[in-house]
C-alpha positions in Angstrom: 115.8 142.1 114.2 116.3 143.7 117.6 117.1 148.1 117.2 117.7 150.2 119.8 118.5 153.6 120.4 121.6 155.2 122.1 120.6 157.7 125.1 124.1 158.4 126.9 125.2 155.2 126.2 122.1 153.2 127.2 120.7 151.8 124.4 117.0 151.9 124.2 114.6 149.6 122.3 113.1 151.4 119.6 109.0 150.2 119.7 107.5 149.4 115.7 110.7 147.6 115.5 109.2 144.4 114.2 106.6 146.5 111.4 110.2 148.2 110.3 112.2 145.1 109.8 109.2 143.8 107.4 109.2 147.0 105.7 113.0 146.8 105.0 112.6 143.3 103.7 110.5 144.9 101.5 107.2 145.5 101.5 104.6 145.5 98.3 101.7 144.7 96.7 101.9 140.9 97.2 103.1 141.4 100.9 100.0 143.5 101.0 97.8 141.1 99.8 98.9 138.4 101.9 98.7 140.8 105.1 94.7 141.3 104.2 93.9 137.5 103.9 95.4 136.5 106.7 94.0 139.5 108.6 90.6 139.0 107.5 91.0 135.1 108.9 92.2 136.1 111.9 89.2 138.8 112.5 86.5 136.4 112.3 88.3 134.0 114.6 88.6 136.6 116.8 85.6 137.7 116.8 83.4 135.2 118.8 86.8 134.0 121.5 86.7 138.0 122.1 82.9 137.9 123.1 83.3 135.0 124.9 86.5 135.6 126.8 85.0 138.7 127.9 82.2 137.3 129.3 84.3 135.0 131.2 85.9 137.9 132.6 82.5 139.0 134.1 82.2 142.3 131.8 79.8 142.7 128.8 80.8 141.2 125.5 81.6 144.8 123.6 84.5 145.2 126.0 86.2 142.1 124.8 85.8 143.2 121.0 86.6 146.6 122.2 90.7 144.9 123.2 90.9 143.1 119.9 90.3 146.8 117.8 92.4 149.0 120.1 95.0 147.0 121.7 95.2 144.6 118.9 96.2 147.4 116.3 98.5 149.6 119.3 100.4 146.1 119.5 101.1 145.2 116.3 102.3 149.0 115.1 104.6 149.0 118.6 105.6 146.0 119.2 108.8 144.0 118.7 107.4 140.6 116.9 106.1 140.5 113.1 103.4 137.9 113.6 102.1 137.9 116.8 97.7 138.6 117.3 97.1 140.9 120.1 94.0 140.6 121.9 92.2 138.9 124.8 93.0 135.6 126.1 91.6 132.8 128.6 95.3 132.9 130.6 93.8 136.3 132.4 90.3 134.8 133.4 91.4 133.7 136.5 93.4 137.1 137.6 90.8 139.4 135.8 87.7 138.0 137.4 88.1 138.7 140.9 89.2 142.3 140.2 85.7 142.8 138.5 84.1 141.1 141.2 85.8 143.5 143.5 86.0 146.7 141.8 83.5 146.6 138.7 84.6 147.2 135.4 86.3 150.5 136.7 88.9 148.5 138.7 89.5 146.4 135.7 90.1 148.7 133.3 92.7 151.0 136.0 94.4 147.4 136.9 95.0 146.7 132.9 96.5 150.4 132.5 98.7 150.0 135.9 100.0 146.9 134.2 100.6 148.5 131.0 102.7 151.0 132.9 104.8 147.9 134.4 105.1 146.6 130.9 106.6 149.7 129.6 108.7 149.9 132.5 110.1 146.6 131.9 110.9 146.8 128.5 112.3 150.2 128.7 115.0 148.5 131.2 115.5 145.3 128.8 114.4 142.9 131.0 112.7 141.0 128.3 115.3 138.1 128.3 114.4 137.4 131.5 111.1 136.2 131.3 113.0 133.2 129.4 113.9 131.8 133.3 110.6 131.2 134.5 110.6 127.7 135.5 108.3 125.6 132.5 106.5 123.7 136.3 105.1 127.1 137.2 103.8 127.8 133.9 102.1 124.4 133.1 100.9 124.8 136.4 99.3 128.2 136.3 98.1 127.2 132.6 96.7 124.1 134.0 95.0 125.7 137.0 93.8 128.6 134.7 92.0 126.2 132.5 90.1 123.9 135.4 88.9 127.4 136.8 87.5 128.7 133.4 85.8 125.4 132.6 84.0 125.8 135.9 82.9 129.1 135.4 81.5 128.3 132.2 79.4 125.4 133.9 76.3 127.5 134.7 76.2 129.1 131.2 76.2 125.6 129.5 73.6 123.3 131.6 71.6 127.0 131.6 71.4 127.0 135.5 69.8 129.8 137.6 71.0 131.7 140.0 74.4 131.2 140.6 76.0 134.0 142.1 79.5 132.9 141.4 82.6 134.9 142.8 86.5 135.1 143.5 86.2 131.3 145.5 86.5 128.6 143.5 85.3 126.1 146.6 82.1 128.5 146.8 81.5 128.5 143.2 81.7 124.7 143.8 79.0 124.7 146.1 76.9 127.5 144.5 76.9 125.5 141.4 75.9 122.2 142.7 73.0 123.8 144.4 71.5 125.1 141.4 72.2 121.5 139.9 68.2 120.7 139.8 67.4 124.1 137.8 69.5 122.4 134.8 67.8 123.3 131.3 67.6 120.4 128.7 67.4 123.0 126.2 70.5 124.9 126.9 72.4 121.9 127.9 71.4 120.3 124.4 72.7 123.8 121.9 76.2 123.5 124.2 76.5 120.1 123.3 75.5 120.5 120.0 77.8 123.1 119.6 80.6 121.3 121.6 80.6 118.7 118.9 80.4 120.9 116.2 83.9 122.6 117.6 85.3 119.2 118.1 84.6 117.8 114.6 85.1 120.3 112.5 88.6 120.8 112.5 88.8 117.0 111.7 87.0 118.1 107.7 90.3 120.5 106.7 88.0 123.3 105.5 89.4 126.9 105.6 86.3 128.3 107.8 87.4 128.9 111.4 85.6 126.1 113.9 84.6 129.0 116.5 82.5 130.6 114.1 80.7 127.1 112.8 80.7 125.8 116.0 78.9 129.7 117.4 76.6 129.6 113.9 75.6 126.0 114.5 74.6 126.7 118.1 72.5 130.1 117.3 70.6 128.3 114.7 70.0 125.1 117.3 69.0 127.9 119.6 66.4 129.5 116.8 65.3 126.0 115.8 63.7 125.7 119.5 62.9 129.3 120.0 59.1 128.3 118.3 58.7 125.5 120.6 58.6 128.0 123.5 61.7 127.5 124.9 63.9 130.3 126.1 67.4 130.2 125.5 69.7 132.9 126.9 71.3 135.0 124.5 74.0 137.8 124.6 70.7 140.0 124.1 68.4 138.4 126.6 71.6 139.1 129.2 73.6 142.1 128.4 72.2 145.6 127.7 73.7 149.1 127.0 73.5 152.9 126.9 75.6 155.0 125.0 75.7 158.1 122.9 72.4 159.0 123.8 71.0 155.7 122.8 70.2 151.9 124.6 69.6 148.5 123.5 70.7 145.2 124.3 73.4 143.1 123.2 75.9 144.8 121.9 76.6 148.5 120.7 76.3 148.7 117.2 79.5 151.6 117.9 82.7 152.0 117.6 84.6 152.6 120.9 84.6 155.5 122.0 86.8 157.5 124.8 86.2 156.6 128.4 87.9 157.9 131.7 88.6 154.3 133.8 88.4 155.9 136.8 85.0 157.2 136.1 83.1 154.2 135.3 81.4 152.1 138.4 83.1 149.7 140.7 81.7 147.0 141.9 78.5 148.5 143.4 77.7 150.3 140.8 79.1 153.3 142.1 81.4 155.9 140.7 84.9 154.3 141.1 86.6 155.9 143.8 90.5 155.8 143.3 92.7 156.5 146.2 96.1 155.4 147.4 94.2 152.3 149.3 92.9 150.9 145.8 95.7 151.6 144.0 97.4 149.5 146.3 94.8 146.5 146.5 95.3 146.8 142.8 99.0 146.8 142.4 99.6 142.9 143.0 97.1 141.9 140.5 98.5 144.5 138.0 101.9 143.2 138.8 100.4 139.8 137.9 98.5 141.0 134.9 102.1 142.6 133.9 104.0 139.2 134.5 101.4 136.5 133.0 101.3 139.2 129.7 105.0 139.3 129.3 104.8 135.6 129.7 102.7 134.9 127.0 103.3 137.5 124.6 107.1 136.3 124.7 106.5 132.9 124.7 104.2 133.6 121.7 107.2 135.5 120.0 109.4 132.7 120.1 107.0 130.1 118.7 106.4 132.4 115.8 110.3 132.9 115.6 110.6 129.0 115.4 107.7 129.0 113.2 109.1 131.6 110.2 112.8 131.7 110.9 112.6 135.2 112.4 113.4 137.0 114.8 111.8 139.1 117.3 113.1 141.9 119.8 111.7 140.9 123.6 112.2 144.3 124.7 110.1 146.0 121.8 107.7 143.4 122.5 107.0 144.2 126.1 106.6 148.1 124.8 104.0 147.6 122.9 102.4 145.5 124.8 102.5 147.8 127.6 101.0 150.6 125.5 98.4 148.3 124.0 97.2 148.1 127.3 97.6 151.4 128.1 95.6 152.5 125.2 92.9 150.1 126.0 91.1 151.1 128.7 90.8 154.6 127.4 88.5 153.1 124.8 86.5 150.5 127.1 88.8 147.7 126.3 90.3 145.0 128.8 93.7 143.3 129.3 95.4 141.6 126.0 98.4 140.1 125.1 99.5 138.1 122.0 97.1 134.5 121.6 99.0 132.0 120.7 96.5 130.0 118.8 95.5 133.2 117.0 99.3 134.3 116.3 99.3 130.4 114.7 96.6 130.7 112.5 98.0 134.2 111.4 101.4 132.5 110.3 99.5 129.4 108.4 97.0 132.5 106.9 100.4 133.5 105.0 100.6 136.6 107.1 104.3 138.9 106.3 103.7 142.1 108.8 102.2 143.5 111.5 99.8 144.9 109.3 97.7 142.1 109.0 97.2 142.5 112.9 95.7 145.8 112.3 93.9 144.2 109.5 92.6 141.9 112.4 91.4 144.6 114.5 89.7 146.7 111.6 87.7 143.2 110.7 87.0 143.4 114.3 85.6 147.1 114.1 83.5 146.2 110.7 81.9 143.3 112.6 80.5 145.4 115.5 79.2 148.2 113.6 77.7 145.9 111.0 76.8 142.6 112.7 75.8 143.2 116.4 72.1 142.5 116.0 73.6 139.1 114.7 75.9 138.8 117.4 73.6 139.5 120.2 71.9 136.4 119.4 74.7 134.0 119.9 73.3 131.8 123.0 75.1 131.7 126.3 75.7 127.9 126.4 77.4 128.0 123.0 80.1 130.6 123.8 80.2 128.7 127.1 80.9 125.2 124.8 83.5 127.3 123.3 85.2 128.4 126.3 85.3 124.4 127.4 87.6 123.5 124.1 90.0 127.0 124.6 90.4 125.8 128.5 90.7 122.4 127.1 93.7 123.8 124.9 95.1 125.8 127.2 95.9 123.0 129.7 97.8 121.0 127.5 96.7 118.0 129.3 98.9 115.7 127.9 102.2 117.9 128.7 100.6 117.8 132.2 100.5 113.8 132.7 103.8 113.5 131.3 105.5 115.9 133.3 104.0 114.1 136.3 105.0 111.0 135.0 108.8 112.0 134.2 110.1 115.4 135.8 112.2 114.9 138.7 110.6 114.8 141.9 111.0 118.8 143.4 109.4 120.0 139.8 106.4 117.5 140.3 106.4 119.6 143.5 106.2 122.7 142.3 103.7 121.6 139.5 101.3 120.5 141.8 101.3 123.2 144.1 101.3 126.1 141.3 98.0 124.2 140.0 96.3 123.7 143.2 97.0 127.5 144.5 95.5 128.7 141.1 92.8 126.4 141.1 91.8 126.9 144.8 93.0 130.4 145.4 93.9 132.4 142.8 97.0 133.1 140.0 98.4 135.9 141.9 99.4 133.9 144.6 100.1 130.8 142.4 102.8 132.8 140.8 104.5 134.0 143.9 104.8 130.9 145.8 106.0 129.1 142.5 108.4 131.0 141.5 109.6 131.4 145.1 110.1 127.8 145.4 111.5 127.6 142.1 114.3 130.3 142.7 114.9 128.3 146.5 115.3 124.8 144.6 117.8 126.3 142.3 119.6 128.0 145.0 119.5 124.5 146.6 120.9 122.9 143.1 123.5 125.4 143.0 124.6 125.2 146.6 125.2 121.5 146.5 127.4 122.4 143.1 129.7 124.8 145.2 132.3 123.1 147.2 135.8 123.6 148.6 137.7 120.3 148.6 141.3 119.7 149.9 143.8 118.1 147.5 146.1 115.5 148.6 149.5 116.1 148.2 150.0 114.4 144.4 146.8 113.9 143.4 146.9 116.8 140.7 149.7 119.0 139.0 149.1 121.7 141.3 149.5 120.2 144.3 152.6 117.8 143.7 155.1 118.1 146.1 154.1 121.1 148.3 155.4 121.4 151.5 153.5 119.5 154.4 152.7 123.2 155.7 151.1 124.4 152.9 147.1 122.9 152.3 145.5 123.8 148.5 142.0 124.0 148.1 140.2 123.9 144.5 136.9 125.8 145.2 134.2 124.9 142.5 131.3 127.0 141.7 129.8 130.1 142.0 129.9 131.8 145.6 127.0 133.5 146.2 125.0 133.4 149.6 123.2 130.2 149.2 126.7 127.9 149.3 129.8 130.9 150.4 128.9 130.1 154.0 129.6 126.3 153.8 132.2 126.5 150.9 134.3 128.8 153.5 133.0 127.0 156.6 135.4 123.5 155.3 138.3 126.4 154.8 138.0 126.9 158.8 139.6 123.1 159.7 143.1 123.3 159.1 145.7 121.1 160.5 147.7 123.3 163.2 151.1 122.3 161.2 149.3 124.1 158.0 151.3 127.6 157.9 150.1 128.7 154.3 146.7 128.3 152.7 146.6 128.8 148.8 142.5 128.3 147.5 142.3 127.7 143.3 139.4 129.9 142.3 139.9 129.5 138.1 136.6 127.8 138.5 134.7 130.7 140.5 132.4 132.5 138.2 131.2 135.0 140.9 131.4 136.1 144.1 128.4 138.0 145.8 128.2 140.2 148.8 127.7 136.8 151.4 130.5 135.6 150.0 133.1 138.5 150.4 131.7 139.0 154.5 132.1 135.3 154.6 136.0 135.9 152.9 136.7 138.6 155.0 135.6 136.6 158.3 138.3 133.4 156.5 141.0 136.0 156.3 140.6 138.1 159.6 140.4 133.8 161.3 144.0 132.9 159.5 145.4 135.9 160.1 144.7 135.7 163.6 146.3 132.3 163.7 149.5 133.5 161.7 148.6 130.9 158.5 148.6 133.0 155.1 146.3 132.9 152.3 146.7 132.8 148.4 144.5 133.4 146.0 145.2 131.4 142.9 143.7 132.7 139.7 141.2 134.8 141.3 139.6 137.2 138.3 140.2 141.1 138.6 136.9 142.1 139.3 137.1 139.7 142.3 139.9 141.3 143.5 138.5 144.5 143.1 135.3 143.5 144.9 137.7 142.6 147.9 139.0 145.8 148.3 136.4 147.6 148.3 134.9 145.5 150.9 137.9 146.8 153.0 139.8 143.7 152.5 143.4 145.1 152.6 146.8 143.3 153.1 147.2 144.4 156.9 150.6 141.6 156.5 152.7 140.3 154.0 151.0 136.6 154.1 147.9 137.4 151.9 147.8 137.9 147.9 146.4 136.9 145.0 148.5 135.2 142.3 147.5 134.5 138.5 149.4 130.6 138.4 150.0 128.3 140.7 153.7 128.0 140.2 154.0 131.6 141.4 151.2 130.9 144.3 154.2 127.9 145.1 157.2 130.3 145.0 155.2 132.7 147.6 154.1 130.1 149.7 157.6 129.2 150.0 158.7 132.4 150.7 156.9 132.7 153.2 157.5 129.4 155.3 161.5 130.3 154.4 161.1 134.0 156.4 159.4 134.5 159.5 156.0 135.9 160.0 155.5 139.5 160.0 
């Protein structure tokens, strides 16, 4: 249930709202119990995706587990919905990649708290209802795109090729990777598949155990199987290495995360990051797309959970805590997160009742790196790369894709496609843009063609029976706002030289905009020029009032606005009877 706070009036969202409404349902012991189940299910699941979507990010593993502990448990104790699992997810692949090619893990991690910043912002002005009118094209787009380009990134890991310097291009990591094609390894391309199927089938056997850690267990022990036959098989171990607290290894840090500066770890070069008002801005449009694509999904998420447990969740508490999640974050090495919708889904089917079996989650999360990262450093390369293949296989919901194709009207097609292609072939940033720009033109478009401003004949309608020849009614339909006021008005302009009085219906204008009240004014100033008055039937109010103080004043007797049309037809009369003033 949605609270807020009153501040002079303005009613603010109060963050924790969804962990208070559970605990005023009533919260004990059994609630408890069924918090730490599903919390425990959900940590090992998250486990491995964290690790691997990391990865696919182009930062060491630890960072990804890192999210799941700190913004996974700052979401759930802030945030506006009961159920949803906070953490990293494949949707920000595609935007977080280039930034780390860019800028290093630095950039990265001052881009995630810029766009927890925006997050705040937005929920702070209760804009989270308005995520709700992002066209469903753009977003199976993006979503489709998303997946293609993560499934290609994760080719080189999986047929265990060498040297592939991949980057922010998807046409040159195209190239770079078909040029490597001869370096394929048998061996790593054999544990992928093996773990590929293992992910595939196992769902199909109805167990309780989650398939990302079969599927990850299955592949290691393929990948120790060989290991006395000589073969080398990439690991998290053989790849990544670290230094902290005074101490090295490789893998992953068997600590938990501590605090960190973002703007003093290295960019790109390996460099001190140097921030300045010219990286802030190169890294305001990806954290403005970071901010958008997390409010997205975290709300989307939200509502599926809604539908799933016949809640309710507050949008606007939502966005909080998802902005301080991610402000929290990077202080403590971890990168962008927002709710996981497959994750939030296995939380609700775990029997999950609070937000406290996301922090569960993230404390699972915590036990697993201090405890088990010798055991998680030797997870091979081409299984978390099999993994990847079946979330960017989930993610694209293929078969919403082909139908959508198959039945949306033509101009949705149209923006499908071309929100796919950019993603795919440039990047999500600029995906987003141009789709939701051509979204917003095709329903002005729609809209336009719904506003018109049509003459009745004398008798066709109630209104208009038996008017004087001099008098011409209009019935105006729709909203007037600057995509249709100028050719609504522009049919106004044609009147037959006998016409003397103009009366336009506007019961069935719901608003008027600034276009339309120049393009009003400009109607009023032409009849009044040519002696012909104007009513306004049934004109709202706040219409009026917007007329005025536009500077629309009665400079003669022949214009008003009316509530009915009988009294519109008593005036009109009028003012053939008496001459013009």
């Amino acid at each position: 249930m949605s609270r807020s706070r009153s501040v002079s009036g303005y009613r603010l969202p109060l963050p924790g709202s969804a962990l208070l409404a559970a605990w005023r349902q009533g919260y004990g012991l059994t609630e408890l119990k069924r918090d730490l189940m599903a919390g425990l299910t959900i940590g090992i699941v998250a486990v491995p995706l964290s690790m691997a979507l990391a990865i696919a990010t182009g930062v060491p593993p630890q960072h990804g587990l890192y999210t799941a502990i700190v913004a996974g448990a700052v979401i759930a104790l802030t945030g506006g919905s009961r159920f949803n699992i906070s953490g990293p997810t494949a949707a920000f692949v595609v935007i977080l990649f280039p930034i780390v090619a860019s800028h290093g893990l630095g950039g990265l991690l001052l881009a995630t708290l810029m766009a927890g910043l925006i997050l705040v912002a937005l929920g702070l002005a209760r804009l989270g209802n308005l995520i709700q009118f992002v066209p469903y094209p753009v977003v199976l787009g993006f979503t489709a795109g998303i997946a293609v380009v993560i499934a290609l990134l994760q080719l080189p890991d999986f047929l265990g090729l060498e040297h592939v310097a991949l980057g922010d291009s998807t046409l040159h990591n195209l190239a770079a990777i078909a040029r490597a094609v001869p370096s394929l390894a048998p061996a790593e391309l054999g544990i992928g598949m093996v773990t590929l199927a293992t992910l595939m089938l196992w769902p199909r056997l109805k167990l309780p155990v989650p398939a990302p850690l079969v599927g990850l267990a299955v592949g290691t022990l393929a990948a120790l199987a060989v290991a006395p036959l000589g073969v080398e098989i990439e690991t998290i171990a053989s790849r990544f290495s670290w230094a902290s607290q005074g101490q090295a290894g490789s893998g992953i840090p068997p600590f938990a995360p501590g605090l960190v500066l973002p703007w003093r770890l290295p960019g790109a070069d390996g460099s001190p990051l140097m921030v300045d008002f010219d990286l802030i801005r190169e890294l305001l449009g990806p954290a403005l797309a970071i901010a958008m694509l997390a409010a997205i999904e975290s709300l989307l998420c939200a509502v599926v959970a809604d539908g799933l447990t016949r809640t309710r969740h507050d949008p606007n508490a939502e966005l909080i805590g998802q902005g301080l999640g991610n402000i929290a974050a990077p202080f403590f090495g971890g990168i962008t997160a927002t709710a996981a919708l497959a994750r939030t889904a296995t939380n609700i089917r775990s029997g999950a009742f609070s937000p406290v079996a996301a922090v569960v989650h993230a404390l699972v999360v915590l036990l697993a790196v201090v405890a088990l990262a010798g055991v998680l450093a030797r997870v091979p390369m081409a299984a978390l790369a099999a993994l990847l293949f079946v979330i960017a296989w989930n993610m694209s919901e293929a078969r919403h894709f082909v139908h959508t194709l198959k039945s949306a009207p033509g101009s949705d097609v149209a923006i499908l496609v071309i929100c796919f292609l950019l993603t795919v072939v440039f990047d999500m940033v600029l995906a987003v843009a141009v789709g939701l720009g051509l979204a917003a033109a095709l329903f002005i478009r729609r809209m336009a063609h719904l506003t018109h401003a049509r003459r009745l004949e004398p008798g066709s309608d109630e209104e208009s029976r038996d008017l004087p020849r001099q008098v011409a009614f209009y019935d105006v339909n729709g909203p007037l706002f600057f995509g249709a006021a100028e050719k609504a008005v522009s049919s106004l302009r044609v009147v037959d030289p006998e016409v003397k009085v103009v009366m336009l219906d506007m019961r069935d204008v719901p608003s008027l905009d600034a276009t339309a009240i120049v393009a009003l004014r400009s109607l009023i100033e032409d009849l009044a020029a040519r002696q012909v008055g104007l009513i306004f039937v049934g004109m709202p109010a706040r219409m009026v009032h917007k007329l005025k103080r536009a500077g629309v004043k009665r400079q003669t007797g022949r214009l008003a606005a009316v509530c009915h049309p009988a009294r519109a037809r008593r005036l009109a009369e009028r003012w053939l009877a008496a001459p013009a003033s």
